[in-house]
Each structure stands twice: as C-alpha cells, then as structure tokens.
TORKOL-4160 file (C-alpha; in steps of 0.2 Angstrom, whole numbers, padded with zeros to 4 digits, m for minus):
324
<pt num="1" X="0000" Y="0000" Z="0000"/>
<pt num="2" X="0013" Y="0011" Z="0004"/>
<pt num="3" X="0021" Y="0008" Z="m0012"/>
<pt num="4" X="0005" Y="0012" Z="m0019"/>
<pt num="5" X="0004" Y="0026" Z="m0012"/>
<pt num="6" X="0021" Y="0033" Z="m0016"/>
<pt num="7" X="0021" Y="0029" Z="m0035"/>
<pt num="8" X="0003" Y="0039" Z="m0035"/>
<pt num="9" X="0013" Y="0055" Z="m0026"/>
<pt num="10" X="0029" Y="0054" Z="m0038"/>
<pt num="11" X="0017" Y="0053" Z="m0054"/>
<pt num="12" X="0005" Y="0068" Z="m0047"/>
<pt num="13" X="0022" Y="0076" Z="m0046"/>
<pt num="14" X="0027" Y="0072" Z="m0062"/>
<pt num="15" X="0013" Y="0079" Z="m0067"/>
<pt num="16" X="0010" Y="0094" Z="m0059"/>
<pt num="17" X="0029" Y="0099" Z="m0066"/>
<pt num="18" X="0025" Y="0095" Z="m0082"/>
<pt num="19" X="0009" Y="0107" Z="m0082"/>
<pt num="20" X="0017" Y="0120" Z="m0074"/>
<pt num="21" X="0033" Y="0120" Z="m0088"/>
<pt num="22" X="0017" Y="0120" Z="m0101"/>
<pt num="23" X="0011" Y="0136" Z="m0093"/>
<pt num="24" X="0026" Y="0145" Z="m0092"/>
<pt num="25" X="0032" Y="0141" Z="m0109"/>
<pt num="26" X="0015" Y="0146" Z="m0113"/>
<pt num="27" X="0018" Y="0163" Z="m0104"/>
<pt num="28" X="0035" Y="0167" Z="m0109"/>
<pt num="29" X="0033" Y="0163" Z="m0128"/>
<pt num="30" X="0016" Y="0172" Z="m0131"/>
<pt num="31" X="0006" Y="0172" Z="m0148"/>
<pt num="32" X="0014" Y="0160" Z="m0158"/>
<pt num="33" X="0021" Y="0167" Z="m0176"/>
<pt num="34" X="0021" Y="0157" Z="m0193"/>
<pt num="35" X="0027" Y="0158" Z="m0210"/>
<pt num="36" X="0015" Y="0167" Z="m0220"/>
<pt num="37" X="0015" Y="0159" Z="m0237"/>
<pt num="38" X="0011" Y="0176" Z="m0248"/>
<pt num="39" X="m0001" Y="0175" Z="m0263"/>
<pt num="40" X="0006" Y="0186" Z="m0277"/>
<pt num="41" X="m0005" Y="0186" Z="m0288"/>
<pt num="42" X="m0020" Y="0192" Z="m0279"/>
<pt num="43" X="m0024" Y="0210" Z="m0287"/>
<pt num="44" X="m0038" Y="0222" Z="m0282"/>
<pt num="45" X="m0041" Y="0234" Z="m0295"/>
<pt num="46" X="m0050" Y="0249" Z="m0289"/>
<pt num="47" X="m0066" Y="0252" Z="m0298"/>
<pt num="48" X="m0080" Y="0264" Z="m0291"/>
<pt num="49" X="m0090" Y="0247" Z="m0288"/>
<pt num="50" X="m0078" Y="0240" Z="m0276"/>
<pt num="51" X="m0074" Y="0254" Z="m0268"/>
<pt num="52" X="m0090" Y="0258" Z="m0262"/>
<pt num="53" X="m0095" Y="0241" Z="m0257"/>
<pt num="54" X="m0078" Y="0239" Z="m0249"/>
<pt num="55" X="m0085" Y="0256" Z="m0240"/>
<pt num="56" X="m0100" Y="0245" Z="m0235"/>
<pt num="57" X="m0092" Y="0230" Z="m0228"/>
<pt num="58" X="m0077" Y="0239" Z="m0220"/>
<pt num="59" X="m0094" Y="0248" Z="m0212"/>
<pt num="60" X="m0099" Y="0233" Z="m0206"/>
<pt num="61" X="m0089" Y="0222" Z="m0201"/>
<pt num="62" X="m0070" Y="0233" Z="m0196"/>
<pt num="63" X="m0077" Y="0252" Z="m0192"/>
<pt num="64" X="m0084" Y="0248" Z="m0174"/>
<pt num="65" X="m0066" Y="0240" Z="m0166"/>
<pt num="66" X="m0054" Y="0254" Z="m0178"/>
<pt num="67" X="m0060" Y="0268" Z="m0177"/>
<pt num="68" X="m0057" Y="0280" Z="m0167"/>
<pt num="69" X="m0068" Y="0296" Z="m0161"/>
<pt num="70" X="m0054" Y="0308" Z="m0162"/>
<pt num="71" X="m0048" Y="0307" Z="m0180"/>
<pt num="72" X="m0065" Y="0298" Z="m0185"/>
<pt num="73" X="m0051" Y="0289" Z="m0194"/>
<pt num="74" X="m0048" Y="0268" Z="m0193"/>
<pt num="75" X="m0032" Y="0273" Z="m0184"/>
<pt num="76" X="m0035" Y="0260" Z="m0170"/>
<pt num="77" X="m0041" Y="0263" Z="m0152"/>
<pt num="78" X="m0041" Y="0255" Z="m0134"/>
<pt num="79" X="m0057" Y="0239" Z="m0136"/>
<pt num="80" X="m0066" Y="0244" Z="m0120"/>
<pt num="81" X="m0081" Y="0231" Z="m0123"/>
<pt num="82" X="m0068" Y="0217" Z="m0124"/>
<pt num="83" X="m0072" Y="0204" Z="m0111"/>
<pt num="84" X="m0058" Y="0204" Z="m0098"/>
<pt num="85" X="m0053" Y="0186" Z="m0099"/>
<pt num="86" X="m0044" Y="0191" Z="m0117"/>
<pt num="87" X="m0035" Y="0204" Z="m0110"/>
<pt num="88" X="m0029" Y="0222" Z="m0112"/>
<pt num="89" X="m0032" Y="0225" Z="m0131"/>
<pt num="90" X="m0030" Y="0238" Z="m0145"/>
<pt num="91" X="m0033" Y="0239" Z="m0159"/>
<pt num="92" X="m0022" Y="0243" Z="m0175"/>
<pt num="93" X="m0021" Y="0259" Z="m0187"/>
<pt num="94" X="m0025" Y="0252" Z="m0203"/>
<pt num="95" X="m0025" Y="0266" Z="m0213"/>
<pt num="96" X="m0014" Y="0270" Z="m0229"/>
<pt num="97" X="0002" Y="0276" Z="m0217"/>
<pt num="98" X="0015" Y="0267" Z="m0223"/>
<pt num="99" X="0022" Y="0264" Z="m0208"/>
<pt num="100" X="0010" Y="0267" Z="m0193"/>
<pt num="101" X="m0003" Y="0258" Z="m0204"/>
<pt num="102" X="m0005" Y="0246" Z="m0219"/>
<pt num="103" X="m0001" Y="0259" Z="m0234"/>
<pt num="104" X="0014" Y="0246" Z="m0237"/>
<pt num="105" X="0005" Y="0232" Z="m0237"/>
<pt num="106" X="0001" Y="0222" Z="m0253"/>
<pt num="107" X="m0014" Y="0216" Z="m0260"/>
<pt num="108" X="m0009" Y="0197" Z="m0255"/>
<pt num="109" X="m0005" Y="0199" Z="m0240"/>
<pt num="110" X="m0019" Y="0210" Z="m0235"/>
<pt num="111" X="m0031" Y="0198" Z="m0242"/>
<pt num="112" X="m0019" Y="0185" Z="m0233"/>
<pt num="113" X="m0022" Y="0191" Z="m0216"/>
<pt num="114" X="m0040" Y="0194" Z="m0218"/>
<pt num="115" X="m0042" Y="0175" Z="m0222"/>
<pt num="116" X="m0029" Y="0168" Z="m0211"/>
<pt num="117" X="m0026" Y="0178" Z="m0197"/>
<pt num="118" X="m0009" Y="0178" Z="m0200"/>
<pt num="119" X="m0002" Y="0195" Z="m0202"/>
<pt num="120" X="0014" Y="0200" Z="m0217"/>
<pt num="121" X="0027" Y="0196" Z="m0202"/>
<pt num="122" X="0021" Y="0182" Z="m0196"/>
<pt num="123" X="0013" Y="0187" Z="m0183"/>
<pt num="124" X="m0004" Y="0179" Z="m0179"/>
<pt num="125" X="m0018" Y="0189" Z="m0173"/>
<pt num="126" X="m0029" Y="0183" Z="m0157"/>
<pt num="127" X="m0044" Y="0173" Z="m0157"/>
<pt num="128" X="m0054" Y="0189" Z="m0152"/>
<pt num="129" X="m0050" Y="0198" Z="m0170"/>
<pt num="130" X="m0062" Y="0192" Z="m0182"/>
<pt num="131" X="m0054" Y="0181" Z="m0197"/>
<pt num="132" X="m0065" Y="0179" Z="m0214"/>
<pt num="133" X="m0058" Y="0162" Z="m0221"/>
<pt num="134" X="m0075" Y="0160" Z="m0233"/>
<pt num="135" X="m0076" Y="0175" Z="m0235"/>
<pt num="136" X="m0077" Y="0178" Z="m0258"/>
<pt num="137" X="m0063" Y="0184" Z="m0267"/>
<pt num="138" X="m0072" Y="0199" Z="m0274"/>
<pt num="139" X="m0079" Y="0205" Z="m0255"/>
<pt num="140" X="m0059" Y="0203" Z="m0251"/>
<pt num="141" X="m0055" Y="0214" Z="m0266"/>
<pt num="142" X="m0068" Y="0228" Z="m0262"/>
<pt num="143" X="m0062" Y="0227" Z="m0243"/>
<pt num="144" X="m0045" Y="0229" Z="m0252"/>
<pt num="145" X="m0048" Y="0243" Z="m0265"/>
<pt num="146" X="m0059" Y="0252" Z="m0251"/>
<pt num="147" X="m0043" Y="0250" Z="m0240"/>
<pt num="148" X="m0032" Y="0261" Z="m0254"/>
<pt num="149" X="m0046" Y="0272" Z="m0257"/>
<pt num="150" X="m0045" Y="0292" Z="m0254"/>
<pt num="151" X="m0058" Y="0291" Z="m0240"/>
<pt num="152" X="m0059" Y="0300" Z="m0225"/>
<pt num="153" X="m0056" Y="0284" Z="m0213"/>
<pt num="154" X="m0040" Y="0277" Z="m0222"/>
<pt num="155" X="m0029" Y="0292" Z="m0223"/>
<pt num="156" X="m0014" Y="0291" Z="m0217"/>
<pt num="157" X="m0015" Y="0292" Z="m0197"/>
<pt num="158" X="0003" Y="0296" Z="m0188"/>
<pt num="159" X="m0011" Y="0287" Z="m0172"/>
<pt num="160" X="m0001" Y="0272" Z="m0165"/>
<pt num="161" X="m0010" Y="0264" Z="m0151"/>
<pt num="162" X="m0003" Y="0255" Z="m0136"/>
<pt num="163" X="0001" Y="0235" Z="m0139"/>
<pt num="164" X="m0011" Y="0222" Z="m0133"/>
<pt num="165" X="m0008" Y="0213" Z="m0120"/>
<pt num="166" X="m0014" Y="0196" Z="m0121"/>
<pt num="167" X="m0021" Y="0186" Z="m0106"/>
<pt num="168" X="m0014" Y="0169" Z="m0101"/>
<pt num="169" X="m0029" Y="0163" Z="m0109"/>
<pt num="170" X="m0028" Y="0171" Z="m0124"/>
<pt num="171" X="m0011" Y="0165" Z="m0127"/>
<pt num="172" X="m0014" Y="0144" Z="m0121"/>
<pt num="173" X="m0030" Y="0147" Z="m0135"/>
<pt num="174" X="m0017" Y="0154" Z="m0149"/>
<pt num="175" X="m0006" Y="0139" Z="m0144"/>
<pt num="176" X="m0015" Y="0125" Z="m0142"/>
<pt num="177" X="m0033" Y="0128" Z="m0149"/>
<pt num="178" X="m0036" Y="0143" Z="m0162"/>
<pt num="179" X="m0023" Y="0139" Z="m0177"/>
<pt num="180" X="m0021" Y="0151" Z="m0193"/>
<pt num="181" X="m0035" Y="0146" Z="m0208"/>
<pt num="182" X="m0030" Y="0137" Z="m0224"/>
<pt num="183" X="m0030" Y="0154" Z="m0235"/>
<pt num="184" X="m0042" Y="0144" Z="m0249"/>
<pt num="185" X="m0056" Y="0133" Z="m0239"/>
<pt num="186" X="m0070" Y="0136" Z="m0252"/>
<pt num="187" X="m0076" Y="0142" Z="m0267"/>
<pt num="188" X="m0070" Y="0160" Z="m0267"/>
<pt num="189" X="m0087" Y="0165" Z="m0276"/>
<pt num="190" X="m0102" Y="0172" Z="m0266"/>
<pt num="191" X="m0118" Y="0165" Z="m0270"/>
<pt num="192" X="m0128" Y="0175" Z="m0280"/>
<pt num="193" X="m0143" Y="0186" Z="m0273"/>
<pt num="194" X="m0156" Y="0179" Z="m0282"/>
<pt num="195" X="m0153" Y="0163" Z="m0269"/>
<pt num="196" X="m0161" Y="0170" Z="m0255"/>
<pt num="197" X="m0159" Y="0158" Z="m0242"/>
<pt num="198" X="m0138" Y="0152" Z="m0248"/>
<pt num="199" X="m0134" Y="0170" Z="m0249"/>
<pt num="200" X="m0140" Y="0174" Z="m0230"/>
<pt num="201" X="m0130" Y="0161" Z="m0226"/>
<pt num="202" X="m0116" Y="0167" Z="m0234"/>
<pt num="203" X="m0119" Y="0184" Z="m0225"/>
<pt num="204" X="m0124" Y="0180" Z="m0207"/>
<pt num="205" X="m0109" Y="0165" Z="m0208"/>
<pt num="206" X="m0095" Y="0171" Z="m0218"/>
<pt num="207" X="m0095" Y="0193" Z="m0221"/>
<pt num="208" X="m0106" Y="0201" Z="m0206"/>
<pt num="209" X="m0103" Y="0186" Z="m0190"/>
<pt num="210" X="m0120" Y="0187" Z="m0186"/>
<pt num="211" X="m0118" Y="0169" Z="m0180"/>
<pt num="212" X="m0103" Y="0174" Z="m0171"/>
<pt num="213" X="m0110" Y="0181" Z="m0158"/>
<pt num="214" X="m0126" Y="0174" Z="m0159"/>
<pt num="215" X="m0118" Y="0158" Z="m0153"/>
<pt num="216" X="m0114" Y="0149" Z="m0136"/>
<pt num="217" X="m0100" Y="0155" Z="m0134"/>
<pt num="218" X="m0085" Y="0163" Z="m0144"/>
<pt num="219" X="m0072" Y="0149" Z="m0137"/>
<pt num="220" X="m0082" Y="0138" Z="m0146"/>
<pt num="221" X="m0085" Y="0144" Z="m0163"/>
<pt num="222" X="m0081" Y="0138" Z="m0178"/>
<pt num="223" X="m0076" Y="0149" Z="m0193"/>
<pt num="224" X="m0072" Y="0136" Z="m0205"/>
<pt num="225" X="m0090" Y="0128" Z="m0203"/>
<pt num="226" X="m0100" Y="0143" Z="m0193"/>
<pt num="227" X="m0116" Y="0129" Z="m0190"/>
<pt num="228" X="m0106" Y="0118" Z="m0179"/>
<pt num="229" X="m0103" Y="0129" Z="m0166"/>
<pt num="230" X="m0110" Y="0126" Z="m0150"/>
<pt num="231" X="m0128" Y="0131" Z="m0148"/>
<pt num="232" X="m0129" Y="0139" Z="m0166"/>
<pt num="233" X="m0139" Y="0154" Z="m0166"/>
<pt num="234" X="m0144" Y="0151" Z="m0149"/>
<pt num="235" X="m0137" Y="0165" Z="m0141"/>
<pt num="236" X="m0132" Y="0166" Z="m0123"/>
<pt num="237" X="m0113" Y="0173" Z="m0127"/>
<pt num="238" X="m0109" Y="0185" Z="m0113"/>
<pt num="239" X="m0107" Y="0201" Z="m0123"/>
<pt num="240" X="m0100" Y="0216" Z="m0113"/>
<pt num="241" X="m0105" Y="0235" Z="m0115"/>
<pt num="242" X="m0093" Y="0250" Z="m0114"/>
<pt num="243" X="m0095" Y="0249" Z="m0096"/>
<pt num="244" X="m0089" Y="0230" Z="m0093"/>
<pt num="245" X="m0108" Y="0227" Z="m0089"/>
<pt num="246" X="m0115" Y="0211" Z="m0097"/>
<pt num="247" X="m0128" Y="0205" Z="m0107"/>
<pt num="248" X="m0130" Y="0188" Z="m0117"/>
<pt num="249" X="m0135" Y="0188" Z="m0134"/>
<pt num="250" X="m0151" Y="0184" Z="m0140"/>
<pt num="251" X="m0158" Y="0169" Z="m0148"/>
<pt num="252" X="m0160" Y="0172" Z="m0166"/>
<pt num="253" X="m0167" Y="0154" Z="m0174"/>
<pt num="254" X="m0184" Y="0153" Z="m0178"/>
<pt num="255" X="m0190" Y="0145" Z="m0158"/>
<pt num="256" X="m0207" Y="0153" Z="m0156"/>
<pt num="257" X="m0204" Y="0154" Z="m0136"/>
<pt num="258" X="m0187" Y="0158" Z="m0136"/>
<pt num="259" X="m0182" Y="0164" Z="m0153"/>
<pt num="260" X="m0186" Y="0173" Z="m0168"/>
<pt num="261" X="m0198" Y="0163" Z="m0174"/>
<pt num="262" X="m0215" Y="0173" Z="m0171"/>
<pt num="263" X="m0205" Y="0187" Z="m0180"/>
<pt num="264" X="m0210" Y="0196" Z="m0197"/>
<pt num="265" X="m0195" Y="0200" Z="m0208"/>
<pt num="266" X="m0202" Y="0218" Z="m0203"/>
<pt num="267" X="m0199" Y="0215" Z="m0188"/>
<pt num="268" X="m0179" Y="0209" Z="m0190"/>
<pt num="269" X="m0178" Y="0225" Z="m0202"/>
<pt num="270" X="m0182" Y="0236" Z="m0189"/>
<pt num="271" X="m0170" Y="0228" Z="m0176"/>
<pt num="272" X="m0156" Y="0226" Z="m0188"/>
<pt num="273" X="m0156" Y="0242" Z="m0199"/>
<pt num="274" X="m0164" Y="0254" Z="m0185"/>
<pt num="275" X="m0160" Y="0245" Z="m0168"/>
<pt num="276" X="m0177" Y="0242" Z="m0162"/>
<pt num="277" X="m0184" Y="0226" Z="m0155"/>
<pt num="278" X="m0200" Y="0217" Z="m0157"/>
<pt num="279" X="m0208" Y="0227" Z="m0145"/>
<pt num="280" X="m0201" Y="0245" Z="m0151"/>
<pt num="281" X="m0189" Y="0247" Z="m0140"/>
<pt num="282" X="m0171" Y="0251" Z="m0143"/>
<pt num="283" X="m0159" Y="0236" Z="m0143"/>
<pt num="284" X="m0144" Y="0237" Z="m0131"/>
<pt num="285" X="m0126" Y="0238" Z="m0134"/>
<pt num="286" X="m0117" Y="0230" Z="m0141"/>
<pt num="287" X="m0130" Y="0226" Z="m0153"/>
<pt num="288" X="m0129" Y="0243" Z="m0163"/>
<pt num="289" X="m0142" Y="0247" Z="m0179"/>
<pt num="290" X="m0134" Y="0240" Z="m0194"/>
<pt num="291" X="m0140" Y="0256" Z="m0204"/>
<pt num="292" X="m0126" Y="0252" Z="m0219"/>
<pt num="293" X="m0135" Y="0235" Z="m0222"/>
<pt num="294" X="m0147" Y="0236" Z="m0239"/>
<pt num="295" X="m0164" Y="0230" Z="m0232"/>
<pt num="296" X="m0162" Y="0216" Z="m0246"/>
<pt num="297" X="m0146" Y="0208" Z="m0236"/>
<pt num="298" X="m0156" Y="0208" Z="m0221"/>
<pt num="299" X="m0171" Y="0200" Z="m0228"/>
<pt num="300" X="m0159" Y="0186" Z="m0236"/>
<pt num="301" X="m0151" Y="0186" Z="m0218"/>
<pt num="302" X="m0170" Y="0182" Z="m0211"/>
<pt num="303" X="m0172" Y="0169" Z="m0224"/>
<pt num="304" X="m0158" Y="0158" Z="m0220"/>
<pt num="305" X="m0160" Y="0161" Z="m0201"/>
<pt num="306" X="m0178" Y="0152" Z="m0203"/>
<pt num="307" X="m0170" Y="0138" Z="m0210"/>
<pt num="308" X="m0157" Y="0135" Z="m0195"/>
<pt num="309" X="m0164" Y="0122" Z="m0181"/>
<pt num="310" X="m0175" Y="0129" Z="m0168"/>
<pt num="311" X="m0165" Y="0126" Z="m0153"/>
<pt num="312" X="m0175" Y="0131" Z="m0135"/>
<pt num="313" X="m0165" Y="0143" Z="m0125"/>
<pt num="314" X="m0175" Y="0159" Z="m0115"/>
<pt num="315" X="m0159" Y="0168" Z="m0114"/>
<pt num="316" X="m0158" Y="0178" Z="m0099"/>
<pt num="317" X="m0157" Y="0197" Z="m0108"/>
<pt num="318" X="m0156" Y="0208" Z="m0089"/>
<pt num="319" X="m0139" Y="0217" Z="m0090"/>
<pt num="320" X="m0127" Y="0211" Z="m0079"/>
<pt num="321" X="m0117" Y="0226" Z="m0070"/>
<pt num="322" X="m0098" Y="0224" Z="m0068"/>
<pt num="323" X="m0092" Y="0216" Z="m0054"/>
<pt num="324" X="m0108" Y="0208" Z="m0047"/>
C-alpha cells in the first residue's frame, strides 16, 4: 500500500511539473508566429463598384473596433467592450500610413491576413480579431480597393495605439486551440442574390458574423463551418458594454418561445437596420443598428435564419453590471 501510495505522489508530481513547464512556456513565448505563405497574384483593382461596397463591408464588419472618435479615422483605439478574460487590447491603425498603418501592405498579404489571421510578419492575430476564411474573393477585393481608397477613414494616421496585451488565456488558445486558416477553404465566389436563403447564409456565416455572436459562446465557434458551433444561433454569449456590464446575446433561430420565430421579416428589419426590437424598444449595446445593411441583405439574412434548427434557449437578456 505504501508503495502504492508513493508511486501515485511521484506521478502527481510528475505531473503537476510538467503542467506547470506547459504554462510557463506558454507565458514566456506568447502568440505563436508562422510563415505566411504570400499570394502574389492576388490583385484588387480599384473600380468605383468595389470601392463603395468595400465602404460597406469595411462599415460593417471593421469600423466599430478601428476607429477612433478623435480622427474619426480607422487609426485604431483602446477595445473597452472586450471581455476581460482576453485581456488588455487595441486595436491597429490600418490606414494608408505606410508605416503606422498598412499603406505598405500588398494586396496578397492583406487579403492573406484577412483569411488567415496571419499577419505579413508572421505574426498571428488573437482569437478575439475576427478572421473571414470563406469570405469571396471579390468581398476581399472591395475590402482591399476600399482600403487604398481616398476616403476620409483610411488616410494616413501618424495614431499608433498601445500594444495588446494578451491574457494567459488568450495565449494557451493561440497555442493549443485557435490555429491560422488554410488561405483557400472554399469556393472563393459568393452566392448570387437571387438565392435568398444560400446568400443569408453566406452573410450572417462568412461577411457580417452574425452567427458569431449569436452563438454559445466565442471559445467555441467555428469559422471554418459557422453551423457547428456550439448552440448555433442560440445565443447566450456573454457580450459586454462599454461599461464591462454584461448582457447575453439573443436567440436568433426561428424557436417561437425563445427565438425569432413569431417574427415578421419587418420586424428583423427594424432591429437590424434601425435597432429596435420586437416590441419597439431600442436594442442594447453592443447590438448597434446596422444602418449600412441594404434591407435586401437583411431579408436574405432572415431567410436563411428560418431555415437553422430551432433550438430552445430563454436567454436571460437583464444586464449584468460589472463586478456583481
């Protein structure tokens, strides 16, 4: 027995050294950094059609984290609404600066880093920074030519905020869980509009992240194949505001009781587009009106979203404040 016993104490030992070298290599190397492999031969030609609707999308989906109030440029700022488990994080300046910002970037490796994660240097960007592997090629081009455009948001910015600083969390993620995207994963073509239903998909999935958020839980998501995360349009994700206060996301699949599914596509136009809910009240942060969004992306949006699985979650919606 007591041989037993001291066999069972040298392995818990054994063990316990060996978790604790994991977390401190963990700690002391950080993010982990890769070889981008550089397409060269991605090109994104400006024309007036991609410009705009790289306006739109840039809008959208990068806007909200990269702006900032003061130059009302996408200099990059402090991301108060990010939930303190990640960390200390900032944003980057990607304006045309060719050395505070992007305006040295290529086409390929901006179209690179957008799909992958993985930035010119090699340096990978966190699980909390939104990736777009299925994202098409021609949204990426728009993105790309809206990027080199003369608008007032991508000037060049001398703005160079603080660095992150990444949470042991966020680093064992990056490490063990979260890897860089393939840069190709599908068919780099989106669906045309005329299919209602594939292009929501393709919208709430792939260019806006409706599904994102609208999930269990960010940990948990799945880029690559957005319908297998955990509790897929379920809500429940903790979201914070600007304040740290908390509020889960709401259930978005057609459940009558707990969902969307008693909704007219009136009533997800006014929530998306304008920010008001069912009821008429205004939706809280971080859900913001979606005013950029054509009402026929939203309608797609609210096609597909009827088509998901009902799944039965009466997500608790009262706000949360900090600290309680």
């Amino acid at each position: 027995m007591k041989r037993i016993f001291s066999l069972t104490l040298r392995l818990l030992g054994v063990i316990l050294v060996a978790v604790l070298g994991i977390a401190a290599y963990v700690q002391i190397k950080g993010i982990p950094t890769y070889k981008p492999i550089i397409p060269t031969d991605f090109k994104a030609d400006a024309t007036p059609q991609r410009v705009e609707h790289g306006l739109k999308l840039v809008t959208l989906a990068c806007y909200d984290c990269h702006v900032s109030k003061e130059e009302n440029q996408l200099s990059g700022k402090f991301i108060a609404d990010m939930p303190k488990e990640f960390g200390v994080v900032y944003s980057k300046n990607i304006t045309k600066h060719p050395d505070k910002g992007i305006g040295k970037w290529t086409d390929g490796e901006i179209a690179y880093f957008l799909r992958t994660g993985v930035r010119k240097d090699g340096t990978y960007a966190p699980p909390y920074m939104p990736k777009f592997p299925l994202m098409s090629d021609e949204d990426i081009k728009s993105v790309i030519a809206f990027l080199r455009s003369d608008h007032v948001f991508v000037q060049p910015s001398e703005r160079q905020p603080p660095l992150t600083q990444p949470s042991f969390l966020t680093k064992m993620l990056a490490t063990f869980i979260f890897k860089p995207y393939p840069f190709n994963v599908a068919p780099a073509v989106s669906p045309p509009s005329s299919d209602e239903k594939t292009y929501g998909k393709y919208l709430a999935d792939a260019v806006y992240g409706c599904t994102n958020c609208h999930s269990k839980d960010f940990k948990s998501n799945n880029e690559l194949d957005p319908p297998k995360n955990v509790g897929y349009g379920g809500g429940g994700n903790p979201m914070p505001d600007l304040e740290g206060n908390i509020i889960n996301s709401a259930n978005i699949t057609p459940d009558k009781k707990t969902g969307i599914g008693d909704w007219t596509v009136e009533d997800f136009i006014a929530a998306v587009k304008h920010g008001k809910g069912k009821n008429g009240q205004p939706l809280r942060y971080p859900m913001m009106p979606k005013a950029a969004m054509d009402s026929g992306e939203i309608k797609a949006i609210f096609s597909y979203l009827r088509t998901i699985p009902p799944i039965n979650n009466p997500v608790d919606r009262n706000l949360k404040k900090a600290g309680l």
